[in-house]
Residue frames as qw, qx, qy, qz and C-alpha x, y, z in Angstrom:
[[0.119, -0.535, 0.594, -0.588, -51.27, 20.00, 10.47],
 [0.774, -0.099, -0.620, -0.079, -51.37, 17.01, 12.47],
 [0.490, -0.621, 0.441, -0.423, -51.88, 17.27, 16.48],
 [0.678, 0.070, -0.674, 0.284, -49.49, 13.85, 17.78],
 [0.574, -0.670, 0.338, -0.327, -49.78, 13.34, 21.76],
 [0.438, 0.389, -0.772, 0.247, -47.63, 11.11, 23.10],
 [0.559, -0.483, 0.242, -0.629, -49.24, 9.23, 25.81],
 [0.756, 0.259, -0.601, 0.004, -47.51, 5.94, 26.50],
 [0.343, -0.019, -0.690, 0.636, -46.62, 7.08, 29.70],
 [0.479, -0.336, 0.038, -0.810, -49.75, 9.58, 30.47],
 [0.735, -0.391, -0.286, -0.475, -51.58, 6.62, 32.17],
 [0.820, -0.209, -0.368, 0.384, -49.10, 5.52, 34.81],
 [0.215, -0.112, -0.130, 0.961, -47.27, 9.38, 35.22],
 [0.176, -0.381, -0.021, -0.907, -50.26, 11.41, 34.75],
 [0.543, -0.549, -0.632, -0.064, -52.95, 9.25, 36.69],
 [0.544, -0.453, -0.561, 0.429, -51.97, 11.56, 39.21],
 [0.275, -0.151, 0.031, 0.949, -51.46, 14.64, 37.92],
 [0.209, -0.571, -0.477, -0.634, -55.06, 16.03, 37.58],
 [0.525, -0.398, -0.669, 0.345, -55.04, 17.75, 41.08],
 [0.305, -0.129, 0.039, -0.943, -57.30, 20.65, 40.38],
 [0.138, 0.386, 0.827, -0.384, -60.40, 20.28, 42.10],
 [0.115, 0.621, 0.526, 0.569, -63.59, 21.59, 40.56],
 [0.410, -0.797, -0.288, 0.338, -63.70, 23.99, 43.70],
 [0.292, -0.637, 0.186, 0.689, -60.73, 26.00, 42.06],
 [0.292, 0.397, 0.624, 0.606, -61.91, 25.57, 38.38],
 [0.056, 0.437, 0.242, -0.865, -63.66, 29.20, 37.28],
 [0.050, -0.282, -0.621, -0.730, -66.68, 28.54, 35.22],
 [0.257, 0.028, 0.268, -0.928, -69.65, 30.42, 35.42],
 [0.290, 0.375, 0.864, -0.167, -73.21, 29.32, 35.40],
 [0.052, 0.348, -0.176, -0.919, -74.21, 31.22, 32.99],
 [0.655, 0.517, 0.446, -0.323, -77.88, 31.10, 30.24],
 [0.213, -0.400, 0.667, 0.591, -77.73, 29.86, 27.17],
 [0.656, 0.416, 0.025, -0.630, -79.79, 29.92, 23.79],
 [0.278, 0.507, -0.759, -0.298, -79.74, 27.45, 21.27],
 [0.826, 0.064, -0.047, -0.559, -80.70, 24.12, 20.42],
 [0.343, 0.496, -0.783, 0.150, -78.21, 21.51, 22.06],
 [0.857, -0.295, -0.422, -0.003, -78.20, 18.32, 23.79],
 [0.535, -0.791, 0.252, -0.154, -77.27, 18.47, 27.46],
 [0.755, -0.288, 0.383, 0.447, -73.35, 17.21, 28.14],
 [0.660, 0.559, 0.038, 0.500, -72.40, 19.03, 24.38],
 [0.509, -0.526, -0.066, 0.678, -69.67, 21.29, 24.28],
 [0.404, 0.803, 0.359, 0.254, -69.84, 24.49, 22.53],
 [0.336, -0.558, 0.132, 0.748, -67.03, 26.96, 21.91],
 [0.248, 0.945, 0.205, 0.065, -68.11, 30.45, 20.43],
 [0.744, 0.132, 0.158, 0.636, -64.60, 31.46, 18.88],
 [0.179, 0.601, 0.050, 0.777, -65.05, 35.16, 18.57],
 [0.542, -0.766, -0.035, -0.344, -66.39, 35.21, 22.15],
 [0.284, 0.508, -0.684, 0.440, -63.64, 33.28, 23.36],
 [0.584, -0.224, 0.584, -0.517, -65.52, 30.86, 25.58],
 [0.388, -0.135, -0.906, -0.099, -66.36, 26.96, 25.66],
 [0.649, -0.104, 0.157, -0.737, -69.95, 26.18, 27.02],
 [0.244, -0.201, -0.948, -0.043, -71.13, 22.86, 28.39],
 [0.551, -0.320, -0.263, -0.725, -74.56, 22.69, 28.04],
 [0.248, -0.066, 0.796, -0.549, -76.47, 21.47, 31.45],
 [0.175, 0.536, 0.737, -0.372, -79.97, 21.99, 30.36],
 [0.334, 0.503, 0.432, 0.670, -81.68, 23.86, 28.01],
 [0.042, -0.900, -0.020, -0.434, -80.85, 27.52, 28.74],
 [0.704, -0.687, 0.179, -0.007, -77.97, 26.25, 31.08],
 [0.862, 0.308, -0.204, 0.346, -74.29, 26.08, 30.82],
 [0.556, -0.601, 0.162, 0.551, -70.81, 26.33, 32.67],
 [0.426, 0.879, 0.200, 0.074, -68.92, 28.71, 30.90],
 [0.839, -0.213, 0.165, 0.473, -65.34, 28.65, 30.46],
 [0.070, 0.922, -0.210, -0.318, -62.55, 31.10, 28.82],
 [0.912, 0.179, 0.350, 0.121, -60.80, 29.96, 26.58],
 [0.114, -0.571, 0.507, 0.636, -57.46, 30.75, 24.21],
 [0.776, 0.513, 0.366, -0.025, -58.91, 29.87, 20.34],
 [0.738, 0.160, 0.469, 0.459, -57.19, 30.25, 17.00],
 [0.188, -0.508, 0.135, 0.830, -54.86, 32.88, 15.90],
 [0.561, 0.575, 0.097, -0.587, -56.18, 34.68, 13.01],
 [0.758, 0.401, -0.235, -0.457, -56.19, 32.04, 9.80],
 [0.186, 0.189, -0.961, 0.083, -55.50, 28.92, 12.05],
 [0.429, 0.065, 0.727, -0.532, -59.42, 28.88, 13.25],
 [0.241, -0.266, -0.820, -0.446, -62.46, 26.64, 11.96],
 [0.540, -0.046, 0.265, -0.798, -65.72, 25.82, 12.64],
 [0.491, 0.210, -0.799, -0.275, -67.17, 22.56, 12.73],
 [0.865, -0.321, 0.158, -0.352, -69.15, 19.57, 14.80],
 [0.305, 0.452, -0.814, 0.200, -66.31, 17.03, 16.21],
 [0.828, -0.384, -0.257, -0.317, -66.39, 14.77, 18.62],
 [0.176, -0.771, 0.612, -0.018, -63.95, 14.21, 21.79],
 [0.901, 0.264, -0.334, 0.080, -61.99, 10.84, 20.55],
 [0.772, -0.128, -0.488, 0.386, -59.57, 10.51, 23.66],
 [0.386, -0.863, 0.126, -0.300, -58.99, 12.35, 27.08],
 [0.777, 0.452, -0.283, 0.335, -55.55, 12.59, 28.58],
 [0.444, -0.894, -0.059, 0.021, -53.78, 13.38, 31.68],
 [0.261, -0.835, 0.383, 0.297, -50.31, 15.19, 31.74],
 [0.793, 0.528, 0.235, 0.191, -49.68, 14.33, 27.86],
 [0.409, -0.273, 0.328, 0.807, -46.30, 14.60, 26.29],
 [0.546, 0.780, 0.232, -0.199, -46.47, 16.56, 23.30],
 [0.543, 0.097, 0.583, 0.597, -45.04, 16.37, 19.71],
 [0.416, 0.632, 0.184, -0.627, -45.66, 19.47, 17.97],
 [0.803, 0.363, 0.461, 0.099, -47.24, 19.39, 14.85],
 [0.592, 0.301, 0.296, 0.687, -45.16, 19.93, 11.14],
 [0.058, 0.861, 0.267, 0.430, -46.74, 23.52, 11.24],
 [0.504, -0.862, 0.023, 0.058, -45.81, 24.39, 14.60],
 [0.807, -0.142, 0.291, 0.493, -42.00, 22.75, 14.13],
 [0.636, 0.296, 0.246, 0.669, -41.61, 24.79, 11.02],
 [0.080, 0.803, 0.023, 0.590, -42.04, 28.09, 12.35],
 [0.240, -0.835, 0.350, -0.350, -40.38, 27.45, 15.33],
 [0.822, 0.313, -0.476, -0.002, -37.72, 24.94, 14.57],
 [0.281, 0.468, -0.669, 0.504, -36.09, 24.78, 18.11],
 [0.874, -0.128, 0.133, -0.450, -39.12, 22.92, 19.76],
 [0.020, -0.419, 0.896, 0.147, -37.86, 20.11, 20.75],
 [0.463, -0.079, -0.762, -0.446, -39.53, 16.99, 18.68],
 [0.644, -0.509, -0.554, -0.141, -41.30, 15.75, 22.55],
 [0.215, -0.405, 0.358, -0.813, -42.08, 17.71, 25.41],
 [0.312, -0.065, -0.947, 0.044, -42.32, 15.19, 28.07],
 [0.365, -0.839, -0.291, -0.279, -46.06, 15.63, 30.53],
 [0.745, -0.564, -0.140, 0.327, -45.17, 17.46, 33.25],
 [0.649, 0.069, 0.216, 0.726, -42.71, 19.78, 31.84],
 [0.094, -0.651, -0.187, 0.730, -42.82, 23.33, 32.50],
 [0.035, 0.367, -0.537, -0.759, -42.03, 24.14, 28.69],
 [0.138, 0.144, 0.903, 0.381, -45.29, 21.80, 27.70],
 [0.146, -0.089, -0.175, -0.970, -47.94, 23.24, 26.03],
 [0.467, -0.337, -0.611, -0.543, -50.70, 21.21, 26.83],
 [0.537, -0.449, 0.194, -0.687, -50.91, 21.52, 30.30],
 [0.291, -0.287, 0.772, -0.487, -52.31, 18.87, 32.89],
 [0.577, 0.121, 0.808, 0.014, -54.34, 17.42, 30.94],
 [0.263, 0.298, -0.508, -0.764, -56.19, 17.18, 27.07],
 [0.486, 0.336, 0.796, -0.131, -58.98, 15.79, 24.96],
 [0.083, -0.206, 0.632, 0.742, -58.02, 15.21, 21.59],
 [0.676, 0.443, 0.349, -0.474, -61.30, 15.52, 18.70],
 [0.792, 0.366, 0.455, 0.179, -61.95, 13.19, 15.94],
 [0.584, 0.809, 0.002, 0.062, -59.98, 14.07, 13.00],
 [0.789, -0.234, -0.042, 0.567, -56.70, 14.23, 15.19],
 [0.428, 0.629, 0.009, 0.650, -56.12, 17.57, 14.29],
 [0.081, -0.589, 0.102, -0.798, -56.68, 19.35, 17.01],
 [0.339, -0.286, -0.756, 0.482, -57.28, 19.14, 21.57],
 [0.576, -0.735, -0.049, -0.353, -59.35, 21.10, 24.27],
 [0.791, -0.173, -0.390, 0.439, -56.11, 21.03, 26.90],
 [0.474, -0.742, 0.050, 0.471, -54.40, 23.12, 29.87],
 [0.557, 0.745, -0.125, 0.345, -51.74, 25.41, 29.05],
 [0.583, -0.109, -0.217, 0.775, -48.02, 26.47, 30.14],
 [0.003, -0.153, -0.134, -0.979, -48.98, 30.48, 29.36],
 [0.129, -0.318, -0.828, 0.443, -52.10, 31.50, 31.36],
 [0.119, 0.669, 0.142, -0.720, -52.33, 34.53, 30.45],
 [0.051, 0.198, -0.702, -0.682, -52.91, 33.48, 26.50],
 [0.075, 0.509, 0.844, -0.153, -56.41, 32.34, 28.15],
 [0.099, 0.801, 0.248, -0.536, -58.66, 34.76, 26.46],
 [0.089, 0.596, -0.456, -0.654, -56.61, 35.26, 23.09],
 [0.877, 0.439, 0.015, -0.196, -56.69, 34.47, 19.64],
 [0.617, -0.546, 0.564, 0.050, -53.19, 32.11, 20.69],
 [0.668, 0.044, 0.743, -0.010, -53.38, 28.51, 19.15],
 [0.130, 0.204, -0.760, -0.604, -53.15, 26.86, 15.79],
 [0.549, -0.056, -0.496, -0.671, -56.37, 25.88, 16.44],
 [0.437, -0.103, -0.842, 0.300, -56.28, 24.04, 19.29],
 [0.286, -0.726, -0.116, -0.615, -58.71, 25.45, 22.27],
 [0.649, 0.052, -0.673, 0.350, -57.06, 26.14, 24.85],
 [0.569, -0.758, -0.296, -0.121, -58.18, 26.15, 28.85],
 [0.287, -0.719, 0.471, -0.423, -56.60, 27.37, 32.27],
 [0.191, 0.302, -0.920, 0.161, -54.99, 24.38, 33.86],
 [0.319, 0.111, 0.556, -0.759, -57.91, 24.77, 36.80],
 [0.665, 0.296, 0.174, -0.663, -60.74, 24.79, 34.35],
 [0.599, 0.274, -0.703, -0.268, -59.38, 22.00, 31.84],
 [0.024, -0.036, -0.945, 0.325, -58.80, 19.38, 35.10],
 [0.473, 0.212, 0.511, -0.686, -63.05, 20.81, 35.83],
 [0.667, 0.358, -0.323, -0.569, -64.42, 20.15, 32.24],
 [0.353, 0.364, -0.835, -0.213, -62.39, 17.13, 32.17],
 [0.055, 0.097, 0.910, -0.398, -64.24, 15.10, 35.03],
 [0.432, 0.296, 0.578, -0.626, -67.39, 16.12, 33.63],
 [0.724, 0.482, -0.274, -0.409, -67.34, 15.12, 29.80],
 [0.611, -0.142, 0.740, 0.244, -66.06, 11.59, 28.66],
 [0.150, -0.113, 0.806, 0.562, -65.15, 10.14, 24.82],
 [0.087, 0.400, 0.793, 0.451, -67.72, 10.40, 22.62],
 [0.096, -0.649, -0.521, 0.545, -68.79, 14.12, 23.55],
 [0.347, 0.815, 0.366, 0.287, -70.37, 16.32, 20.90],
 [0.384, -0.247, 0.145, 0.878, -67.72, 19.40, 20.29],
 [0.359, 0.815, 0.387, 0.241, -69.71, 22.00, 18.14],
 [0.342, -0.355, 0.031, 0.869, -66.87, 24.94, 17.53],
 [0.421, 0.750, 0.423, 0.284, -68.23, 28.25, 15.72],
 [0.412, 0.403, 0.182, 0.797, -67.20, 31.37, 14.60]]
């Protein structure tokens, strides 16, 4: 499975279209164990949350939609590009079980999954982005993708940049 964004037009059409504020994003401050560098991101897959670490024993704490049952992993990544209001292309997996997707879902588009904005991780397989389906925040959703509230992706995004440790477990 191959995650494909289209984003040819994301920097001229989306440059505007991150207009959550972190005032309406809903992460919690919340303690945290564990032996990370401040700025990493950690998402605990059975807990259904993403954690950015502040400090040690500090982190914002996010909800998250994670991989239906034998489309999740586990793994250290790294984010490798950050996106506002990305088309999407779904990938060969997604297409063949639901073959009436059309091949690009321009940003902006009520019917696109990724929301308002993304940040795709090394390996291209997979994003951290917004979603069309709100209420799928909290499930095991996604081929594997992890996916935020619109609100809380637009908050995370302004506070991580390219080359941000990704640690995903089980």
């Amino acid at each position: 499975m191959s995650l494909r964004i289209a984003v040819a037009l994301a920097a001229t059409i989306g440059a505007g279209a991150l207009i959550s504020s972190a005032a309406e994003a809903r992460p919690e401050m919340v303690g945290v164990q564990g032996d990370y560098t401040p700025g990493t991101i950690v998402v605990k897959t059975n807990e259904r949350h993403l954690y950015l670490i502040l400090d040690d024993g500090h982190a914002m704490r996010y909800p998250v939609g994670v991989g239906k049952a034998g489309k999740q992993w586990a793994g250290v990544t790294r984010i490798n590009g950050k996106y506002l209001n990305p088309a999407w292309s779904p990938p060969a997996e997604v297409k063949h079980d639901k073959p009436s997707i059309p091949d690009v879902i321009p940003g902006g588009s009520p019917q696109n999954p990724m929301g308002v904005a993304a940040m795709t991780l090394a390996g291209g397989e997979y994003a951290i982005h917004g979603t069309n389906v709100p209420n799928s925040v909290g499930g095991f959703v996604s081929y594997g993708c992890i996916r935020m509230l619109n609100p809380d992706i637009s908050d995370l995004y302004q506070r991580v940049s390219v080359g941000t440790t990704v640690v995903v477990t089980r």
